[in-house]
C-alpha positions in Angstrom: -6.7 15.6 -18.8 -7.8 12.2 -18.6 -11.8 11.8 -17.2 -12.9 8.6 -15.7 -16.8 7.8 -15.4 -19.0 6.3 -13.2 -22.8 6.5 -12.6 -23.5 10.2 -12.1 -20.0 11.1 -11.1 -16.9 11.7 -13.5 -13.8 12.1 -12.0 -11.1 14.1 -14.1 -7.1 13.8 -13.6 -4.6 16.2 -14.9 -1.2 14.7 -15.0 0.5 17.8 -15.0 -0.8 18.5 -11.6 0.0 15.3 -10.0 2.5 15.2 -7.4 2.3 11.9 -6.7 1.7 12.2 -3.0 -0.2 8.9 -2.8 -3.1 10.0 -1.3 -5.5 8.8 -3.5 -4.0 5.4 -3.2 -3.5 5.6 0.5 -7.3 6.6 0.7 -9.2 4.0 -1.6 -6.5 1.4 -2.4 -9.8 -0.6 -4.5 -10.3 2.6 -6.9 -6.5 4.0 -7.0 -4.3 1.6 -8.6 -1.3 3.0 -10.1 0.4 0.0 -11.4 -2.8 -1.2 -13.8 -4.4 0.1 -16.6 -6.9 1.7 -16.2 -5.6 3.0 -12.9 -8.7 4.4 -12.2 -11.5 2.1 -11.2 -14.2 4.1 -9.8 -16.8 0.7 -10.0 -14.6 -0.3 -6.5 -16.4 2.5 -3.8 -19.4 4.6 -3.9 -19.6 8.1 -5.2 -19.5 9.4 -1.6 -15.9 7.6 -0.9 -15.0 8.8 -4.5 -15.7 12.1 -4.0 -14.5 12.6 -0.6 -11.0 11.3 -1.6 -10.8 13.0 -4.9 -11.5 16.6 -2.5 -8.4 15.0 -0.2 -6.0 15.5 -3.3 -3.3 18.0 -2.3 -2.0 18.8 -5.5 -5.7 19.3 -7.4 -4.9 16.4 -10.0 -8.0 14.8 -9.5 -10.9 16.7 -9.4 -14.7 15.7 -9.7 -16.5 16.9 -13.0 -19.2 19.5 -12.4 
């Protein structure tokens, strides 16, 4: 479980979940970037985008931190 932090929001990612669907990427292209590291750059939307997109992930991989 990897957790990536920004502000007041933390978003967590469990590889083992991922089915690599794309929607994260599809959704906020500026914050999901699978090719870099860190692929996760959540200073690219607000916590409102972030959070919406995370709840769009089909396979529960990304998840918000409560």
């Amino acid at each position: 479980m990897k957790e990536y932090k920004k502000d007041d929001v933390t978003v967590l990612w469990d590889q083992t979940k991922c089915i690599h669907s794309g929607m994260c990427v599809k959704g906020l292209p500026n914050v999901f970037k699978p090719k870099e590291i860190p692929w996760v750059k959540l200073d690219n939307a607000s916590k409102i985008e972030i959070v919406r997109q995370v709840n769009a992930c089909p396979s529960g991989a990304l998840t918000i931190k409560k």
